[in-house]
C-alpha positions as CSV (number, residue, x, y, z in Angstrom):
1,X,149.4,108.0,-16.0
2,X,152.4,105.8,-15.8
3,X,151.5,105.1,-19.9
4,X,151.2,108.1,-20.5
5,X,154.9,108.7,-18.5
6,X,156.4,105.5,-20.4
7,X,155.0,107.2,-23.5
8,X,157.1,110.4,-22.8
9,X,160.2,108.3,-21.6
10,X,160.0,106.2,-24.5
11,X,160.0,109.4,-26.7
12,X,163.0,111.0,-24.6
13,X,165.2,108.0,-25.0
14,X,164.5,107.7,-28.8
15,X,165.3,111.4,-29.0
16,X,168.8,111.3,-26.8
17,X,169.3,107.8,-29.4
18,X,169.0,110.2,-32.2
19,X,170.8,113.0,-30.6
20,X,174.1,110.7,-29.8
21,X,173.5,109.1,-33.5
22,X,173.7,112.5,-34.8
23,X,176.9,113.5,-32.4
24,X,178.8,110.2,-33.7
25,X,178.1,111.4,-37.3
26,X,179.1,114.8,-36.9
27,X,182.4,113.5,-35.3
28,X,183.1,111.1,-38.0
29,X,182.9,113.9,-40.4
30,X,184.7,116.4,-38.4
31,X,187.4,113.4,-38.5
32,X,186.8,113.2,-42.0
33,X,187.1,116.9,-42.6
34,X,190.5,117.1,-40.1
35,X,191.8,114.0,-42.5
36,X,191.5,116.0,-45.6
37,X,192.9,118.9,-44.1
38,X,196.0,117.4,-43.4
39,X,196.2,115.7,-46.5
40,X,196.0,119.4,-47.9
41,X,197.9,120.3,-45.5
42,X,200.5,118.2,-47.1
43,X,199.9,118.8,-50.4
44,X,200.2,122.0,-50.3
45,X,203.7,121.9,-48.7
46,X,204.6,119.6,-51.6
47,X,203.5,122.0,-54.1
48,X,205.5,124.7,-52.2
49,X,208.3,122.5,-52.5
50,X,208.0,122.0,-56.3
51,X,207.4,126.3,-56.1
52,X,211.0,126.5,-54.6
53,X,212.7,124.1,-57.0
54,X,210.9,126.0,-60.0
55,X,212.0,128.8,-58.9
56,X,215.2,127.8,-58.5
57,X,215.1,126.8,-61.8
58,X,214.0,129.8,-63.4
59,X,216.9,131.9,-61.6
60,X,219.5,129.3,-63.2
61,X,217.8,129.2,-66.8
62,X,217.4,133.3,-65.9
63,X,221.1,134.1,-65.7
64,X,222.1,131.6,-68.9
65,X,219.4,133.6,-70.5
66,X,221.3,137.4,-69.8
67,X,224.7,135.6,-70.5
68,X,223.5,134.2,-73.8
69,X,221.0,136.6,-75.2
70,X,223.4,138.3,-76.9
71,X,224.3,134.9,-78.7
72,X,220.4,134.8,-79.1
73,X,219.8,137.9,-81.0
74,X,222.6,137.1,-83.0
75,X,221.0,133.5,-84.2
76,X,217.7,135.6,-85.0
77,X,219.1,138.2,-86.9
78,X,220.9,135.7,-89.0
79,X,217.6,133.5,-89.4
80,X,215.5,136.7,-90.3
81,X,218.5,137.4,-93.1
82,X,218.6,133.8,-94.3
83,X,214.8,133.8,-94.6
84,X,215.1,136.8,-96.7
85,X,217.5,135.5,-98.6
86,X,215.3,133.0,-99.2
87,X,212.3,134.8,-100.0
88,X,214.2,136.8,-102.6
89,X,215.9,134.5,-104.1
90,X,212.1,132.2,-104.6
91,X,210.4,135.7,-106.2
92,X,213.6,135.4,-108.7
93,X,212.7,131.8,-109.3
94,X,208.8,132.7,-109.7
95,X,209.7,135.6,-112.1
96,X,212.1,133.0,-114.2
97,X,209.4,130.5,-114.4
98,X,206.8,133.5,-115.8
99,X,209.6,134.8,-118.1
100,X,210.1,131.5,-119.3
101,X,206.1,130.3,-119.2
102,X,206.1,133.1,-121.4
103,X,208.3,132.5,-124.0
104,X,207.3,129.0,-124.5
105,X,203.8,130.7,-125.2
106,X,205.2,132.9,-127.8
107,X,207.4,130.2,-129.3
108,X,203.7,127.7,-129.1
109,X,202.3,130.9,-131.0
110,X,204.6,130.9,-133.4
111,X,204.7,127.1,-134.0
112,X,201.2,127.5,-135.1
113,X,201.5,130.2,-137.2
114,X,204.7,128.4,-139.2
115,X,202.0,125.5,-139.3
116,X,199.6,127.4,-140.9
């Protein structure tokens, strides 16, 4: 009997052993989760931080926006006219060129009948 009751002991200890084994690893890792939660913690107060400057930021660039935009519009309008310009002024070019393509054919044409 008293095997039999070492037997059992024996098997109670090893269980308790495995029990507190398990407990210490569960702690570490509650220590390990708590950690990272305060890193977190702190990174996310960082990043609210950076929020407030941003949006500090945006107010500023914001109210230079309203006090300029009139400036703005202005600068566009005249870019959309000077593109237009542009544009008009290369379909002139492009219709010179053909006018002229062309009469160099005619004259070529003629060339070659003189020739003849």
């Amino acid at each position: 009997m008293s095997s039999s009751s070492n037997k059992i002991t024996d098997r109670r200890i090893a269980e308790l052993k495995a029990v507190v084994q398990n407990r210490d690893q569960v702690k570490e890792k509650l220590q390990n989760d708590l950690k990272e939660l305060e890193d977190l913690r702190k990174a996310v107060e960082d990043l609210e931080d950076q929020l407030d400057e941003l949006d500090k930021e945006l107010i500023s660039s914001a109210a230079f926006a309203a006090k300029h935009k009139r400036g703005k519009a202005e600068v566009k309008k005249s870019t959309a006219d000077q593109i237009s310009e542009k544009k008009l002024l290369i379909q002139r070019w492009e219709e010179q060129y053909e006018d002229r393509k062309q009469e160099l054919e005619d004259l070529e044409a003629m060339v070659e009948k003189l020739q003849e």
